[in-house]
C-alpha positions in Angstrom: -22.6 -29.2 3.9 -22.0 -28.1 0.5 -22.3 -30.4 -2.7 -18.3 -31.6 -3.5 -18.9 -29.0 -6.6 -18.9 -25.9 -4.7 -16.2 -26.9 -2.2 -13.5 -24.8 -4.0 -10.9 -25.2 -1.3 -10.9 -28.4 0.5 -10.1 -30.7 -2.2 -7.6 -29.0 -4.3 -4.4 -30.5 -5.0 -2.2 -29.3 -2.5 -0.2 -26.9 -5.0 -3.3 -25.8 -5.9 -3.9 -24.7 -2.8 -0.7 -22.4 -2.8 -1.1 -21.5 -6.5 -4.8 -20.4 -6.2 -4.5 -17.8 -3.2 -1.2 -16.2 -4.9 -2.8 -15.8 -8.1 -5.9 -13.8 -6.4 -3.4 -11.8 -4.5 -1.5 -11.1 -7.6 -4.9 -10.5 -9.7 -6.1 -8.0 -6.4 -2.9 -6.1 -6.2 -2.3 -5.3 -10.3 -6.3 -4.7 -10.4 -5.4 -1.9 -7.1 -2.7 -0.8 -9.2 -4.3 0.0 -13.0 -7.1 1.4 -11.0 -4.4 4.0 -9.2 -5.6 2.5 -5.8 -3.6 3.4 -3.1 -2.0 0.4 -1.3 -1.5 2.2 1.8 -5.2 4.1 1.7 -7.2 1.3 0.1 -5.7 -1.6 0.9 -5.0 -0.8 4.2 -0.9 -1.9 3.7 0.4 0.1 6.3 2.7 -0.8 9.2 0.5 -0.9 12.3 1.4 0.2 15.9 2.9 -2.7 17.5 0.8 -2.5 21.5 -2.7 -2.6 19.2 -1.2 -5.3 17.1 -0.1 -7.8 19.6 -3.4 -7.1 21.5 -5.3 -7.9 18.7 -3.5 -11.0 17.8 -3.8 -12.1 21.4 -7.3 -11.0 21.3 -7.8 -13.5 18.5 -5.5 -16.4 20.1 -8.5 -16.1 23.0 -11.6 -16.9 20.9 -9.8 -19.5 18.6 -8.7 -21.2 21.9 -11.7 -20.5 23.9 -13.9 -21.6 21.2 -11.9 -25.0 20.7 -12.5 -26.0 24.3 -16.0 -25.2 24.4 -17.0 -26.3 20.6 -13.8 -28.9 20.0 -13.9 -27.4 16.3 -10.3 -28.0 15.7 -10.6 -32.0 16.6 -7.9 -34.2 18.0 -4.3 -33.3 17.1 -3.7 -36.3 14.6 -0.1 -36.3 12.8 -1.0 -40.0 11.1 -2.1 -38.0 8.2 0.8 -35.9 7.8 3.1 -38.5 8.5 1.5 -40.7 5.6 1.6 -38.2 3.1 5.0 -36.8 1.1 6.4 -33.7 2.6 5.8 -31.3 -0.4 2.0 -32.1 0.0 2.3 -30.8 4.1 4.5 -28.1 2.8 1.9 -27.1 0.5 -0.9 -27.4 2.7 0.6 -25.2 5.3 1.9 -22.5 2.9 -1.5 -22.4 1.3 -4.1 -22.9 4.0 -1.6 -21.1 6.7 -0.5 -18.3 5.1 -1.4 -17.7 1.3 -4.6 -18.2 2.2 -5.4 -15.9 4.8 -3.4 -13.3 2.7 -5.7 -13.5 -0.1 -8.7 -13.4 1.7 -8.0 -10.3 3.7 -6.8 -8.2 1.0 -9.7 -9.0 -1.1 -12.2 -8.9 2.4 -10.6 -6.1 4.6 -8.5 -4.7 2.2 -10.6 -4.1 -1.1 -14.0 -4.7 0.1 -13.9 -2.9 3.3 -12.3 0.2 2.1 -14.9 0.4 -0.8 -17.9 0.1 1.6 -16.3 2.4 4.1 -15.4 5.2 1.1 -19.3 4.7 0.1 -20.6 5.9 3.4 -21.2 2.9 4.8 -20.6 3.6 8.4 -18.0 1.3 10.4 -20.1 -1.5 12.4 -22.1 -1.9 9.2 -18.9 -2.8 6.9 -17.4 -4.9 9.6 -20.5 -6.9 9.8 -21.2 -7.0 6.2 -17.5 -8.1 5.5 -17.7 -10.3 8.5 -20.7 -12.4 7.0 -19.3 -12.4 3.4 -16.3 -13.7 4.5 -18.6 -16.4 6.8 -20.1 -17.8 3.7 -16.7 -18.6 2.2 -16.9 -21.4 4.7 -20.2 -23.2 4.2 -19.3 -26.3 4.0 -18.5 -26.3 8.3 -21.2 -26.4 10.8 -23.3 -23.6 11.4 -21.6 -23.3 15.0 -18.4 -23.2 13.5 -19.7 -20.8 10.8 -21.1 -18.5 13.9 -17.5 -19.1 15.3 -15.8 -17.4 11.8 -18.5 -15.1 12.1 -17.6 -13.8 15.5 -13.8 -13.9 14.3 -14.6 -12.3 10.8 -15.9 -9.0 13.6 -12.8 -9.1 15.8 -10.9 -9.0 12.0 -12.9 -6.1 10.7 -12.6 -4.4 14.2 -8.9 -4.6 14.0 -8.9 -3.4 10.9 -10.5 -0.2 11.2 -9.3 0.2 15.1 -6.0 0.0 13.6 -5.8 1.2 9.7 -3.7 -1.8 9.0 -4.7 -4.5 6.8 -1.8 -6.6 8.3 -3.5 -6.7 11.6 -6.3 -9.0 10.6 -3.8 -10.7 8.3 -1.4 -11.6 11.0 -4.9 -12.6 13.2 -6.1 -14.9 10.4 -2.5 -16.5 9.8 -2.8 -17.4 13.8 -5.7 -19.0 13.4 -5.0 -21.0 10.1 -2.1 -22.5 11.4 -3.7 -23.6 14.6 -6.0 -25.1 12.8 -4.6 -26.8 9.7 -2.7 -29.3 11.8 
């Protein structure tokens, strides 16, 4: 568990948790820009074939479900806490844990990071695992079967990725999973 300190996400005040994950996708996409990065080449922005998509996706819906069953990460579907808080602060939490989030993290992840390691040489598998476990230690402050669990899905995002070109695969894969879990 990490100390309260270095838990950057968790406890955030809920716009905080929308305002924080624009401002890095902002910051990533002007940085891509003054350095004449190529949002299609780079970043990975590029409209992806739609039979590899949804098999991705569905390849993802699989080990976050699969994984719930066997692990019960995701815990009991509780509303009580939604219910008892205003709706802005639900809004919030589901706009920046659902989808800002996951946005931000796989531009800077398997957008910048990925195609920088892949332009150095690096080949494939190695990049996807590297990127994979990065992105694992973003989330230290789960268990380490859970962690193993992001792990696993950090590969299947990095696979995507590169099977595909498409920065919006893994994007629209992590999205899935957010919003499964956030409730």
């Amino acid at each position: 568990m990490l100390p309260a300190a270095l838990d950057l996400f968790h406890g955030l005040n809920p716009a905080l948790k929308v305002l924080l994950p624009a401002v890095v996708i902002t910051a990533t996409l002007l940085i891509s820009r003054a350095r004449h990065l190529s949002f299609a080449t780079d970043l990975g922005l590029v409209r992806p074939p739609t039979k590899p998509l949804v098999g991705w996706v569905l390849l993802a819906l699989g080990w976050m479900l699969a994984t719930d069953y066997v692990l019960h990460w995701r815990g009991a579907f509780d509303f009580s806490p939604w219910q008892a808080q205003p709706l802005w602060v639900s809004l919030a939490r589901v706009l920046g844990v659902g989808l800002v989030g996951p946005v931000a993290e796989e531009l800077v992840v398997r957008g910048l990071v990925f195609s920088r390691l892949r332009q150095a040489g690096f080949a494939a598998i190695v990049v996807i695992l590297l990127t994979a476990a990065g992105w694992s230690l973003l989330h230290l402050d789960y268990s380490p079967a859970v962690i193993f669990v992001i792990f696993i899905e950090g590969v299947l995002l990095g696979a995507a990725r590169q099977y595909t070109g498409s920065l919006l695969v893994p994007i629209l894969m992590h999205i899935a999973w957010n919003l499964y879990a956030v409730w």
